[in-house]
N, CA and C atoms as an extended XYZ file, in Angstrom:
321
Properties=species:S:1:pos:R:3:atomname:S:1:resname:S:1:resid:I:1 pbc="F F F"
N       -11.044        2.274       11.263 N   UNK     1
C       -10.825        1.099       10.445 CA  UNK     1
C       -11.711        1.188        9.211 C   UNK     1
N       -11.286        0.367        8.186 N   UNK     2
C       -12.024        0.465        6.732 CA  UNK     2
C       -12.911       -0.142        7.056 C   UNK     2
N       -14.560       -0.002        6.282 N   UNK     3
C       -15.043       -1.053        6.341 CA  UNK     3
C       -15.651       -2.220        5.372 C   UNK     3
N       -14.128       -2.439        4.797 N   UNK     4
C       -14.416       -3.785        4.180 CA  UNK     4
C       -13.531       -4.924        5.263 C   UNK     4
N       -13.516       -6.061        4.886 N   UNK     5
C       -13.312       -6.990        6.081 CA  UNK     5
C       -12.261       -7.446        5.218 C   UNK     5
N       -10.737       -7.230        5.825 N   UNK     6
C        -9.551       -8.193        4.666 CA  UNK     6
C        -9.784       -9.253        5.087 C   UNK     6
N        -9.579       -9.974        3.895 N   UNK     7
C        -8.890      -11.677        3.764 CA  UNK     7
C        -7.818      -12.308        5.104 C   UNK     7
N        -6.884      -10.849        5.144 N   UNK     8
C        -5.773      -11.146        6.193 CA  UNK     8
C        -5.425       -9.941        6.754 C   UNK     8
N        -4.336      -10.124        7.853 N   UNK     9
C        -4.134       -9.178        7.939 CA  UNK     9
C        -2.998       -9.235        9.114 C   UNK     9
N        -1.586       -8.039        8.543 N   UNK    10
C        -0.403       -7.915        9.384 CA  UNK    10
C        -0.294       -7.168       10.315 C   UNK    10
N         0.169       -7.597       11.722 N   UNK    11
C         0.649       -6.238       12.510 CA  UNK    11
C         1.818       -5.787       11.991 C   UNK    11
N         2.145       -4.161       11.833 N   UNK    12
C         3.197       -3.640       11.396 CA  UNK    12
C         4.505       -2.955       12.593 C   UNK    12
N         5.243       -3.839       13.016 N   UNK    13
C         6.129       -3.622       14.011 CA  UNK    13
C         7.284       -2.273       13.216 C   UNK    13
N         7.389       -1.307       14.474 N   UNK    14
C         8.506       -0.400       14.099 CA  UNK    14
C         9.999       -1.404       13.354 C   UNK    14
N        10.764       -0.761       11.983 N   UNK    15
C        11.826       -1.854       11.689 CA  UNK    15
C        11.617       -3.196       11.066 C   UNK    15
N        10.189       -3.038       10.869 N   UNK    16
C         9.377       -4.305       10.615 CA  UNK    16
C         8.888       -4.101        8.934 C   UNK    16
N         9.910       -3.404        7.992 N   UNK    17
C         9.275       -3.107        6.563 CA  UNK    17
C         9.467       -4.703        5.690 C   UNK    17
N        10.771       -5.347        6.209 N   UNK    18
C        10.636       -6.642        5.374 CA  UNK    18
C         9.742       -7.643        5.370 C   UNK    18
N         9.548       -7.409        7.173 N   UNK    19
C         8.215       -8.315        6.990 CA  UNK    19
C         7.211       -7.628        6.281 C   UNK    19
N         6.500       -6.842        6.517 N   UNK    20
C         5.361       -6.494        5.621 CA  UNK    20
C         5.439       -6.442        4.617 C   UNK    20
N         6.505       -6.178        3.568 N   UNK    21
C         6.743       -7.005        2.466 CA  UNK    21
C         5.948       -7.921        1.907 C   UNK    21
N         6.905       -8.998        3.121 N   UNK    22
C         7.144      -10.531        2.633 CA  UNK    22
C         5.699      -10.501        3.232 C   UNK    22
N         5.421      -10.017        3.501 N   UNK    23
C         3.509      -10.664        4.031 CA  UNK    23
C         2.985      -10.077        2.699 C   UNK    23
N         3.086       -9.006        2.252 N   UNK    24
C         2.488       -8.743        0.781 CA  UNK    24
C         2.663       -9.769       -0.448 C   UNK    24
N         4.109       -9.931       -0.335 N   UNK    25
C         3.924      -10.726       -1.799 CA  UNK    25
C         3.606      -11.912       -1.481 C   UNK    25
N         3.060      -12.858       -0.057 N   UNK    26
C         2.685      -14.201        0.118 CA  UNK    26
C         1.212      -13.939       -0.076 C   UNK    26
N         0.875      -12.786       -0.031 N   UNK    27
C        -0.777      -13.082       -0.378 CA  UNK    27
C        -1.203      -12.359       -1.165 C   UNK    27
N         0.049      -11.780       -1.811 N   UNK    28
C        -0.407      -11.005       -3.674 CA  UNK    28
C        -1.261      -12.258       -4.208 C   UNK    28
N        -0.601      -13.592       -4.436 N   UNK    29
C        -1.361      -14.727       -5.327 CA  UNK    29
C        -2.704      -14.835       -4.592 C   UNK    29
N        -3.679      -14.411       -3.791 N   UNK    30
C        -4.692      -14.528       -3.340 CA  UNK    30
C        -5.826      -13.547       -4.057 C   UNK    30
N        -5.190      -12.726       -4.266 N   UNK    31
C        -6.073      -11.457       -4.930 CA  UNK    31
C        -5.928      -11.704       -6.613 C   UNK    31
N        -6.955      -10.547       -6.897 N   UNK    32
C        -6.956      -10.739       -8.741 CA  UNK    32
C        -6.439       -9.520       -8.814 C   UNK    32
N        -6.598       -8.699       -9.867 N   UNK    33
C        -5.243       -7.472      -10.354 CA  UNK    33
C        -5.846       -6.493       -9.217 C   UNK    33
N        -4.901       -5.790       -8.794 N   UNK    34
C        -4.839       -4.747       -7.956 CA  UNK    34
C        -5.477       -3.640       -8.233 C   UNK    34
N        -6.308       -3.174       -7.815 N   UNK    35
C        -7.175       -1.988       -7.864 CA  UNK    35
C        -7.094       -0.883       -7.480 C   UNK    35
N        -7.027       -0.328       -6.137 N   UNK    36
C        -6.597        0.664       -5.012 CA  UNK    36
C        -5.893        0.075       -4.084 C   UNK    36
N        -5.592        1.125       -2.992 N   UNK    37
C        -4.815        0.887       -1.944 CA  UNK    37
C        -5.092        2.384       -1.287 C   UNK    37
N        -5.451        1.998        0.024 N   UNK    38
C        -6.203        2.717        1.067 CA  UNK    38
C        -5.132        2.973        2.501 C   UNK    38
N        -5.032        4.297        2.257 N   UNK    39
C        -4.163        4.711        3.285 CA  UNK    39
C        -4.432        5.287        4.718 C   UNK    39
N        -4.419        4.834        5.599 N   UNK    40
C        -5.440        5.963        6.806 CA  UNK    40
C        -3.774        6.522        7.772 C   UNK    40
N        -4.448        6.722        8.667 N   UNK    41
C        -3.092        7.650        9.809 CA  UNK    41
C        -2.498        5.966       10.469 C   UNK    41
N        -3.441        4.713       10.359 N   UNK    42
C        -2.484        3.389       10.904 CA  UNK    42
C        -3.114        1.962       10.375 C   UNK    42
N        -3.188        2.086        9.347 N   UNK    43
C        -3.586        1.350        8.305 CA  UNK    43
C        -3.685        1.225        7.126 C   UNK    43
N        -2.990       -0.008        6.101 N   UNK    44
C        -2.773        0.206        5.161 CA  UNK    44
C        -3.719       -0.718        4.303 C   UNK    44
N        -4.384       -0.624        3.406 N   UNK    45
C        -5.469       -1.700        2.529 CA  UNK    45
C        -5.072       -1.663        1.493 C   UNK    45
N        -5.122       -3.222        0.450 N   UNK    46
C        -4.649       -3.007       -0.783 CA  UNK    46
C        -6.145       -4.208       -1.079 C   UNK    46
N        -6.565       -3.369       -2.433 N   UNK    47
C        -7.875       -4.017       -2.723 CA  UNK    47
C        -7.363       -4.256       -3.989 C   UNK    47
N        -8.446       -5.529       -4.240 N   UNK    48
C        -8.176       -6.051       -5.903 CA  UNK    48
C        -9.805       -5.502       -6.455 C   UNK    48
N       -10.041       -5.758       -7.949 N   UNK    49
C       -11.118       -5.229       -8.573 CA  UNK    49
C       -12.109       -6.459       -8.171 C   UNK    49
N       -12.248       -7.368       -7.242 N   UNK    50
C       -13.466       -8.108       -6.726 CA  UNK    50
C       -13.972       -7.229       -5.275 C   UNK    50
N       -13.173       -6.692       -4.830 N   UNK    51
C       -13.281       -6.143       -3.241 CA  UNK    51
C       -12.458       -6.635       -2.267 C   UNK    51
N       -12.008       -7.799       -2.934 N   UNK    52
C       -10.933       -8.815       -1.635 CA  UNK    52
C       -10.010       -7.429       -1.197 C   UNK    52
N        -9.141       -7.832       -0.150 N   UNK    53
C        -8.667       -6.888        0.306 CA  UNK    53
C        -7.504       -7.811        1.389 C   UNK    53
N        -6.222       -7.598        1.352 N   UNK    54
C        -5.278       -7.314        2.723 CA  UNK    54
C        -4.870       -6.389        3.364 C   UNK    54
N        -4.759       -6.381        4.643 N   UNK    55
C        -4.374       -4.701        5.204 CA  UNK    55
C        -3.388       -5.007        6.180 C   UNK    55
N        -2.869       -3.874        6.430 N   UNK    56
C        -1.360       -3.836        7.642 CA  UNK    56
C        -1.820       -2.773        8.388 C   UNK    56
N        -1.934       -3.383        9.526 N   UNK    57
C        -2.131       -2.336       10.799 CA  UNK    57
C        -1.052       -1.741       11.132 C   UNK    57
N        -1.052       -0.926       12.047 N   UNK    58
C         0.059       -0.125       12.719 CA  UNK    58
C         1.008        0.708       11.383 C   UNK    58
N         0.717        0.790       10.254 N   UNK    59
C         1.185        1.616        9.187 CA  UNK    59
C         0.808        2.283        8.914 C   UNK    59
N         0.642        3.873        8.846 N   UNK    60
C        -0.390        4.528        7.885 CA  UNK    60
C         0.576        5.903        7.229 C   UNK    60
N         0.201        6.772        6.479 N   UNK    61
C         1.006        7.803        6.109 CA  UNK    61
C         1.671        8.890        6.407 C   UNK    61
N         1.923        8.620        7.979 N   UNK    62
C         2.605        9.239        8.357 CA  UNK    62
C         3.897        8.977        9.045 C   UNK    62
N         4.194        7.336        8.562 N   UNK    63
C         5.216        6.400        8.603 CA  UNK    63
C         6.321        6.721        7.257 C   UNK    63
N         7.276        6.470        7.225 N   UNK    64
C         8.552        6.777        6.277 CA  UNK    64
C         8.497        5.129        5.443 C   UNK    64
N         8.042        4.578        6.376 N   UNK    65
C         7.915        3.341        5.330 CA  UNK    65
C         6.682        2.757        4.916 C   UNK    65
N         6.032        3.795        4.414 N   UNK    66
C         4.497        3.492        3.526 CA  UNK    66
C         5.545        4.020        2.095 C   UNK    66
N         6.506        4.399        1.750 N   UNK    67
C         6.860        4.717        0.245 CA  UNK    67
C         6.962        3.798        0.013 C   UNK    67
N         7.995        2.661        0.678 N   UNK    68
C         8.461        1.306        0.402 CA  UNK    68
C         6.929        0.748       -0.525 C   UNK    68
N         6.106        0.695        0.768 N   UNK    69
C         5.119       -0.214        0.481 CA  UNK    69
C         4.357        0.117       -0.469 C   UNK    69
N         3.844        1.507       -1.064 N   UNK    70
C         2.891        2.018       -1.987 CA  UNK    70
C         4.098        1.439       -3.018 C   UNK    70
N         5.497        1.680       -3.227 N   UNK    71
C         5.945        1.582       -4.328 CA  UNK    71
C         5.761        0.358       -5.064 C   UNK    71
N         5.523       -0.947       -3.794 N   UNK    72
C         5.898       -2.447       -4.082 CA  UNK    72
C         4.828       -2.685       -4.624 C   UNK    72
N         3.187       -2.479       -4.565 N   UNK    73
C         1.988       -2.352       -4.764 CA  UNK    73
C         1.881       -1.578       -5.797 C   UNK    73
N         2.726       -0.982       -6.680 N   UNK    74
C         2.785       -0.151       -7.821 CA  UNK    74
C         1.631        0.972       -7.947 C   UNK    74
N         1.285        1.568       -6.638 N   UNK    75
C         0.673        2.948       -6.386 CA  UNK    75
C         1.045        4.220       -7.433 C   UNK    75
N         0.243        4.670       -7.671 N   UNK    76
C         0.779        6.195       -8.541 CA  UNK    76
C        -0.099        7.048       -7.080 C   UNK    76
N         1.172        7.723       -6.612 N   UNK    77
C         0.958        8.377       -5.353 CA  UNK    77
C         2.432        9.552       -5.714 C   UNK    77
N         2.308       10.383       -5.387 N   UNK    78
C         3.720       11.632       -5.492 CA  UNK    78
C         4.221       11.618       -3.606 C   UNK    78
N         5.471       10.808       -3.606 N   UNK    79
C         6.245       10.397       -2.692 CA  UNK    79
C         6.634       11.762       -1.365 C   UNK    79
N         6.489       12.810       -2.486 N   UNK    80
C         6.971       14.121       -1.246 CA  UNK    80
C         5.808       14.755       -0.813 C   UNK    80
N         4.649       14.213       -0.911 N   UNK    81
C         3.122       14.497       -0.617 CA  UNK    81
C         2.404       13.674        0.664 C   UNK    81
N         2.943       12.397        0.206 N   UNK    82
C         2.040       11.568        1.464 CA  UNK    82
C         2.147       11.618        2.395 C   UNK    82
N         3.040       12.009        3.475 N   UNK    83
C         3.150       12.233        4.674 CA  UNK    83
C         2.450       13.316        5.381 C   UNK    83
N         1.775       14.638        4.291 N   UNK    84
C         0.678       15.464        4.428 CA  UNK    84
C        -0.415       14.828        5.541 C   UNK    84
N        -0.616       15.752        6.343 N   UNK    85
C        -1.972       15.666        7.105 CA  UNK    85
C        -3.098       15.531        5.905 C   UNK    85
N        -4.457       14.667        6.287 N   UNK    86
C        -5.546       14.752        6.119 CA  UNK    86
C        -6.574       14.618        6.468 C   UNK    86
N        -7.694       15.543        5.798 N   UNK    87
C        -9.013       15.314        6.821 CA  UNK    87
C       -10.335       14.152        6.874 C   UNK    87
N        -9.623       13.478        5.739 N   UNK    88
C       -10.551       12.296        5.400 CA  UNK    88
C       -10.493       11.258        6.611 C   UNK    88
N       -11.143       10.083        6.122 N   UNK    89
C       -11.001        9.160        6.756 CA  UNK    89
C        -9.190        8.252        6.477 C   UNK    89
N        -9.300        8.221        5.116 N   UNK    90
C        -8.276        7.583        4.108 CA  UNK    90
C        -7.905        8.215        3.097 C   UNK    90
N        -6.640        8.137        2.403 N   UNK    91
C        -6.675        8.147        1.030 CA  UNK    91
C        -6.288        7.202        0.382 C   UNK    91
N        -7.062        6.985       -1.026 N   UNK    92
C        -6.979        6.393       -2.052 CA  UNK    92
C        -6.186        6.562       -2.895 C   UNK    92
N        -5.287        5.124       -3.254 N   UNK    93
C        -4.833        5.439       -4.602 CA  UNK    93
C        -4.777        4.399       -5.638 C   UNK    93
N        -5.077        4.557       -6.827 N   UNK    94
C        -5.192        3.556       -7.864 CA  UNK    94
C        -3.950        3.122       -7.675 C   UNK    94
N        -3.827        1.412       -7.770 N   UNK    95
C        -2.752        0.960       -8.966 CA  UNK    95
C        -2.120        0.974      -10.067 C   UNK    95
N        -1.183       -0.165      -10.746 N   UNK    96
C        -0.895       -0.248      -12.120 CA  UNK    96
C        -0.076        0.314      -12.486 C   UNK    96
N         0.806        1.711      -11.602 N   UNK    97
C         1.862        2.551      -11.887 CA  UNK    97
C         2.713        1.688      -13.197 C   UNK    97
N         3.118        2.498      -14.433 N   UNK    98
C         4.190        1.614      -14.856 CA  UNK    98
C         5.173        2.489      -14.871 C   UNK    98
N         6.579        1.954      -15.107 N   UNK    99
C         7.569        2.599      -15.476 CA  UNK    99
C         7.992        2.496      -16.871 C   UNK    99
N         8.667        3.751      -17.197 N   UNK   100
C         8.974        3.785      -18.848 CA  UNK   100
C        10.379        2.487      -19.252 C   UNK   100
N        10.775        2.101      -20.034 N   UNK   101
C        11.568        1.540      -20.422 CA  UNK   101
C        12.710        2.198      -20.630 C   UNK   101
N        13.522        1.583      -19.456 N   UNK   102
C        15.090        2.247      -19.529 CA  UNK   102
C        14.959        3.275      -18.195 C   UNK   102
N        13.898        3.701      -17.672 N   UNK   103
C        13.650        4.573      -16.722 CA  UNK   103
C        15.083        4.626      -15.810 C   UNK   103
N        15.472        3.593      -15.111 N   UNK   104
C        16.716        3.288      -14.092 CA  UNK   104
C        17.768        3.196      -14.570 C   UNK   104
N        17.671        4.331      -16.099 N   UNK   105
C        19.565        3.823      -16.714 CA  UNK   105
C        19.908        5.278      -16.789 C   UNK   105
N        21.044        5.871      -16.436 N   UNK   106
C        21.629        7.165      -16.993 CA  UNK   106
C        21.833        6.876      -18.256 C   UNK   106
N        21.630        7.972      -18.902 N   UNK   107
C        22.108        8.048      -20.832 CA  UNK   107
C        22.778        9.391      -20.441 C   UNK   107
């Protein structure tokens, strides 16, 4: 486990990506701008730039639905990478991802 202490915090049931979602964006308005987001083998942390923090248990990166969630949290993470073994405790990844304008249109 991390050791900062979240604010809150979800169990992540198999089939269970909407809820964790909808548990993200009910306590996005709790935090100030998004900072990192902390990935372990069954746990997920999303920290703001005070330290506050929410996390989802039973998720970690070696789940198919941590893309969902890094994406919704606007992670800059490379999608065909994270499911990689690692020897850390966690990995880190900044926020703030943006997308270019027009990105989702064929020309």
């Amino acid at each position: 486990m991390s050791d900062i202490l979240p604010l809150a915090t979800h169990e992540f049931a198999i089939g269970g990506l909407d809820a964790a979602l909808e548990f993200l964006k009910r306590t996005r308005s709790e935090l100030r701008s998004l900072n990192f987001v902390r990935v372990a083998k069954d746990w997920v942390q999303v920290l703001d730039v005070n330290g506050d923090s929410f996390q989802i248990t039973g998720l970690g990166y070696e789940h198919p639905e941590i893309v969902a969630v890094l994406r919704f949290v606007n992670t800059n993470f490379k999608p065909e990478s994270i499911h990689q073994a690692f020897s850390g405790p966690y990995k880190e990844f900044r926020t703030g991802r943006r997308h270019p304008w027009a990105e989702d249109r064929v020309m």
